[in-house]
N, C-alpha and C positions, 0 to 999 in steps of 0.2 A: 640560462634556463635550468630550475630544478630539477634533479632525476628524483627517484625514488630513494636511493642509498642516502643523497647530501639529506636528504628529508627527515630520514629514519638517526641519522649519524647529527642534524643539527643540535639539539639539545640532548642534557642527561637525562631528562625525564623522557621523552619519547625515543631514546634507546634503550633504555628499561621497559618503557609500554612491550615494544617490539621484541626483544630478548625474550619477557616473560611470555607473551602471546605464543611465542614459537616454541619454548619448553612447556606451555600446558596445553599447544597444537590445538590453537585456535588462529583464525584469520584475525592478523594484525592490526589491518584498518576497522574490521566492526568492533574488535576489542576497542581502539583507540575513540571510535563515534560513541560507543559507550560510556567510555568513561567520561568524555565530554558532557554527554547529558546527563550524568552524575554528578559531576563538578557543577555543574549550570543549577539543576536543583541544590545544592545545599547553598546556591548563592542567594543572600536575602534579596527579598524583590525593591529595595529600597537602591538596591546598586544596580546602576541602568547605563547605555551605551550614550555618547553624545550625539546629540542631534545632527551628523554628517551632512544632511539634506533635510528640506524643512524645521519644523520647529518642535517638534517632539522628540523627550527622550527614548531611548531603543530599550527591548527587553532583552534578556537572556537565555528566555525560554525557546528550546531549538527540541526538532523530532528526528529520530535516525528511523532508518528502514532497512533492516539487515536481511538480504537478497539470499536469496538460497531456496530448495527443496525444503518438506516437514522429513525432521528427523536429523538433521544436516552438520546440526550442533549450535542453533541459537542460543538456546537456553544455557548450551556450557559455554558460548562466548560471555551471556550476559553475566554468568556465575563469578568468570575471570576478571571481569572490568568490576563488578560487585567487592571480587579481595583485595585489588586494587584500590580502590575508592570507597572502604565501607561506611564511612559516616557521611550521610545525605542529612543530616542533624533531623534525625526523628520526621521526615515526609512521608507523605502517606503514598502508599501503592495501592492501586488500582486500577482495574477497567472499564472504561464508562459505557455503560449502557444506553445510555443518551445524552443528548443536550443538556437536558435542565439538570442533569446529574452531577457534571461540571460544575456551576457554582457552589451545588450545595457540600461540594469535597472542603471547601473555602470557608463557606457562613452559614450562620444560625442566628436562632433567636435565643435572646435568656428575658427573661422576666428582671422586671427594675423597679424599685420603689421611685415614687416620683410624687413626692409630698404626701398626701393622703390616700396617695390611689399607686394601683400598678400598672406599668406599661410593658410592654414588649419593647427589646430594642435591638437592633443589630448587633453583632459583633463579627470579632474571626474566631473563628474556631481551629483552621489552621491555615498556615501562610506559605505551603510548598507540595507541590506532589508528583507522584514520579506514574506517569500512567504506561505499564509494562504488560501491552498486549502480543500472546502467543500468535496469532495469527492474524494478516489483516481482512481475512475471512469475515472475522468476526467483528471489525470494526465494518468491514463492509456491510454485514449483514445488520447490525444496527443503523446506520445511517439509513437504511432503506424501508424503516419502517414509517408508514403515513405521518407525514408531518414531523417529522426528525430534521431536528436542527445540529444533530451533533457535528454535522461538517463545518458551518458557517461557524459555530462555538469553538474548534479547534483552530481556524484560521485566524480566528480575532484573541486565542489563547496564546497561537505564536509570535502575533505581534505585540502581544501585552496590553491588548486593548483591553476596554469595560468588558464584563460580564455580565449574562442576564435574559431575562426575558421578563416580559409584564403579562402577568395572569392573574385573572378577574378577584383571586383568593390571594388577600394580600400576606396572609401567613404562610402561602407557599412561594412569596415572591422572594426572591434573593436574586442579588448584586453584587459582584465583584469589582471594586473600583481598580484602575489600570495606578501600575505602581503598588497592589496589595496584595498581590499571590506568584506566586512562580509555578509553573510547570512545564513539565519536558514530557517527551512522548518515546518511547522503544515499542517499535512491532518488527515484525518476521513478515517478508512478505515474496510468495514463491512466486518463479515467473510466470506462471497461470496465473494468479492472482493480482500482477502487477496492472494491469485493465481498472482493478478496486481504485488503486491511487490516481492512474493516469484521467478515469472516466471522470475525475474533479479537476482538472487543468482549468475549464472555466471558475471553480473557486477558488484558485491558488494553491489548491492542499498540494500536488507533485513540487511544486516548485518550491516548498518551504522544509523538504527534504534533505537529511544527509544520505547517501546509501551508500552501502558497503557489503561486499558478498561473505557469505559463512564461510568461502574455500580459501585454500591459500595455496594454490599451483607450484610456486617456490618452495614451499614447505620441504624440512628434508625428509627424507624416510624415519632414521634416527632422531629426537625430536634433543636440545642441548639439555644444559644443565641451566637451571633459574639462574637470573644472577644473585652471586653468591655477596655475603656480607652491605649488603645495602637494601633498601627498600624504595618508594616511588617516593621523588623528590617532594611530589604534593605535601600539604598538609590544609585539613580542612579549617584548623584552627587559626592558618594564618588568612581567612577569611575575614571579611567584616561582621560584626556580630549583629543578631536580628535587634531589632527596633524594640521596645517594649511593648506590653501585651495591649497596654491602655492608647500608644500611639496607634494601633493598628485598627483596632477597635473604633477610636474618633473617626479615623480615615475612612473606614466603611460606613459610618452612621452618618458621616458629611456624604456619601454617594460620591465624591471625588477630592482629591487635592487640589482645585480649584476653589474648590467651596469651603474648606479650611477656613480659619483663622488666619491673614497673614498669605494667602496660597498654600500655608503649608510649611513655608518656608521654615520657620522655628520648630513649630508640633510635629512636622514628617520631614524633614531634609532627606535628598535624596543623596548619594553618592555619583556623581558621575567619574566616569574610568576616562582618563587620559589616552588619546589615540596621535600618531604621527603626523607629521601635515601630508605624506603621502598618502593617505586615507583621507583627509579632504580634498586633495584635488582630484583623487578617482572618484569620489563620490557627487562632483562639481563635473566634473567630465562626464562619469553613467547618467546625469539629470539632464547634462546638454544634449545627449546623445539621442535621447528618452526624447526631450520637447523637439527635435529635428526629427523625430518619426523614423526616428534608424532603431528599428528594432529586432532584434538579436533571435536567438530560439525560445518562445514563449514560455518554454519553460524551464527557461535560466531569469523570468523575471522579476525573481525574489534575491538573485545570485548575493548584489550588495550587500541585503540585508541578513543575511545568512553568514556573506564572507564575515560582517562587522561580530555579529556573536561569537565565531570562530575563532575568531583573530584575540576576543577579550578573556575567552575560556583559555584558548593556548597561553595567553601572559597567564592564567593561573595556574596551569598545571606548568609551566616551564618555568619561571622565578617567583617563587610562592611568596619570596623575602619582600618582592613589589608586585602583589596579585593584582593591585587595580591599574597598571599603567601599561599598554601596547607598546610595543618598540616594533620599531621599521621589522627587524626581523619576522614579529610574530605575523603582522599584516602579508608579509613574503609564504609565510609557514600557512595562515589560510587561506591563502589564491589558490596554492597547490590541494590542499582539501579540498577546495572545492573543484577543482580540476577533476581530481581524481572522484570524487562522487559522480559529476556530470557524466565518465567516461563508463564506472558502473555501471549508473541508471540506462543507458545507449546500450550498452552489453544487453541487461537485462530483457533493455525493449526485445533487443533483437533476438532475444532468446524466448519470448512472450509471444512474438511474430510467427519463431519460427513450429512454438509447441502450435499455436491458432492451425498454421499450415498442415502440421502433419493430422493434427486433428480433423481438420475440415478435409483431405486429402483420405483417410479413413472413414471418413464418414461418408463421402461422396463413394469409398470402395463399396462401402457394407450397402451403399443404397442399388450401387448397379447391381452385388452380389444377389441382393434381397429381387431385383428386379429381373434379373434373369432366372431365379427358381422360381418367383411367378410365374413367368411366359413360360417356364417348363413345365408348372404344375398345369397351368389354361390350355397347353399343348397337349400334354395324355388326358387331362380329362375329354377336351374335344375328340381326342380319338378312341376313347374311352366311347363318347356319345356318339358318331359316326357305326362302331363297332354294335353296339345296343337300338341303333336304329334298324339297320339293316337284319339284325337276326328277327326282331321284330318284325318287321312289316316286309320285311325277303325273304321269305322263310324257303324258299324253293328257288333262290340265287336266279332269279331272272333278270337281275339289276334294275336299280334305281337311278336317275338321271340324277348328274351332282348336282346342279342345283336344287334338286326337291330335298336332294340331304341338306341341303346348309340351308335352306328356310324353314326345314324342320327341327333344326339345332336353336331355334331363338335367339338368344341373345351370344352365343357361342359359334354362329354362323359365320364370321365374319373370318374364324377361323378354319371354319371346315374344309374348304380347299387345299390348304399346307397338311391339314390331320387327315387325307383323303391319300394325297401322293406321297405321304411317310409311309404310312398304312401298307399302300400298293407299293414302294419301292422296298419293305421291310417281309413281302410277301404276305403280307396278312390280309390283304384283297384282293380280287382279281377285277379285271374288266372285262364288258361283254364287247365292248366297241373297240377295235383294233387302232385308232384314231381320231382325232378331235379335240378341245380344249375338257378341261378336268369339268368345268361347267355341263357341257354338252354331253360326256359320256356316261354314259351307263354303268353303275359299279354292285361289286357282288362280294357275300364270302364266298374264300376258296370251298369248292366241292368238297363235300365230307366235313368241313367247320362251319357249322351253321350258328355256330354261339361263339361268345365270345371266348 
């Protein structure tokens, strides 16, 4: 069984992640989920995982969720895995504001001659993007607006499915064929807010998660020295380079690599990355497991598909010399990723549980608090009215029987017995009847106080 140390200590490049995380005292593991989904964007989408289980190839595209407080230090972990990994080769950053927003970061129209006339026609416009939202406030708060697709759009973005939607205006319709774009996802998400993620568990979006917390508990006080004369073993350059503009282009204007020429086979070749046989037989195993109705925690039920990206980004950032090939090792290196996410995201719940508690536990204070100044305020005012009865209509203290006071009180009657015997036991009334129940006797001001 992995520790944490053999993890940090296996490769040079992930002792560099680490070393540097901790001299620019940031948390190791969301630095490291970062750079991952910076690695992932600058991979062209043409290079894809192998079909483990069924018959489709796998994407690359993976979303982190970097756990913490606002203020906590997202933004300077994001900044460290950013100098770490700075060439994402020209992808676009942003935040999507919705669904349909999503493909059009990807396609557009250009005008085309087309014998004597001009047409429209698809193309790409670009083939990568890195969506780096500050808070998932904000992705919550867009997905919730009437008829927002952005969630089912982001769950079919991590699998590398199609993109799209059909609207009635075919010049706002745009398509993204699977195999023609990449994207990765980075948000900040506090455990207040983690409810935003978890409240999509029936869409998949928590389960297609990495997460990792802003702190770093081990952390020392003194923070080291960078590591000195080296940099991160990465290189983007020893990447596969993007396909040309014109193949990318065909591939969207076909609406799929099926519908190619050839499938595609010649005009769009994909890259597929070589994986262990130990990664088919667990992925031969999690399907057996799956069709036997043995199912695990619901929201580990993306785990495979996550671990397999993991596994193909670590061969990239740990022997960049053979970026597209897993070795047993790397497939070892993402079980524990994902180990270690699962155990985050479980912290977080329980940290999300325990804010709801203290919350609802305040809130129920402030309502008894709010509700017993009530019955204090209904309490003096009734004896406020009992007090204004009496000077009124007893004006010569011969008393009044109680219940004529408390059907004279209206709708505050119900109180007037309790605000009757305060009254008399605080000396502010007297009685003329020496005995009997508070109903029956007769009550007065004291002599000489005929007002209130």
């Amino acid at each position: 069984m992995m520790d944490e140390q053999q993890f940090w200590n296996s490769t040079p490049s992930l002792r560099y992640v680490f070393d540097y995380a901790r001299a620019k005292q940031v948390a190791p593991w969301a630095t490291l989920f970062v750079v991952l989904a910076r690695i992932s964007v600058a991979v062209p989408p043409h290079v894809v995982t192998p079909s483990l289980v069924g018959s489709e190839y796998g994407s690359l595209n993976i979303f982190v969720g970097i756990l913490g407080p606002s203020g906590m230090g997202k933004g300077l972990t994001t900044g460290v895995a950013r100098s770490l990994v700075p060439d994402i080769r020209k992808a676009m950053t942003a935040q999507p504001a919705s669904g349909e927003g999503i493909p059009a970061m990807f396609t557009t129209r250009k005008i085309q001659d087309e014998g004597d006339r001009q047409i429209q026609v698809v193309v790409c416009a670009n083939s990568r993007a890195l969506l780096d939202i500050p808070e998932i406030a904000v992705l919550g708060g867009n997905s919730k607006r009437q008829g927002s697709i952005l969630i089912p759009m982001l769950t079919s973005a991590w699998s590398g499915e199609d993109l799209g939607c059909f609207t009635k205006n075919e010049a706002n319709r745009y398509t993204v064929p699977r195999y023609g774009y990449r994207l990765s996802l980075i948000t900040g998400v506090q455990p207040s807010n983690l409810g935003m993620i978890l409240d999509e568990s029936g869409t998949g979006l928590p389960q297609r998660f990495l997460f990792a917390p802003v702190t770093d508990s081990e952390a020392p006080e003194e923070p080291p020295q960078a590591p000195l004369g080296s940099i991160l073993p990465f290189d983007v350059a020893a990447l596969p380079t993007d396909m040309m503009a014109s193949a990318l282009d065909t591939l969207y204007q076909a609406g799929s690599r099926y519908d190619m020429m050839d499938h595609g086979e010649t005009s769009y070749p994909l890259t597929v990355m070589e994986y262990p046989p130990i990664a088919y037989a667990e992925a031969r195993r999690v399907r057996a497991d799956t069709l036997h109705g043995k199912v695990s925690d619901p929201l580990d039920a993306h785990r495979l598909g996550l671990k397999t990206k993991v596994a193909a980004l670590l061969a990239m950032l740990n022997h960049p010399n053979d970026p597209l090939k897993v070795v047993e090792l790397d497939w070892t290196l993402a079980d524990y990723v994902c180990e270690k996410s699962t155990r985050f995201r479980a912290e977080a719940i329980q940290q999300a549980k325990e804010i709801k508690r203290t919350r609802k536990a305040e809130a129920i204070a402030l309502d008894d608090d709010a509700r017993a100044e009530a019955d204090k305020q209904k309490a003096e005012s009734a004896k406020t009215s009992v007090l204004n009865y009496l000077a009124k209509h007893d004006p010569k203290c011969e008393g009044v029987k109680g219940y004529e006071i408390r059907r004279a009180l209206g709708r505050k009657g119900l109180m007037a017995y309790d605000a009757i015997e305060t009254l008399y036991s605080e000396g502010r009334l007297d009685t003329v009847d020496p005995e009997g129940k508070t109903s029956s006797r007769r009550w007065t001001l004291p002599v000489g106080k005929p007002s209130v």
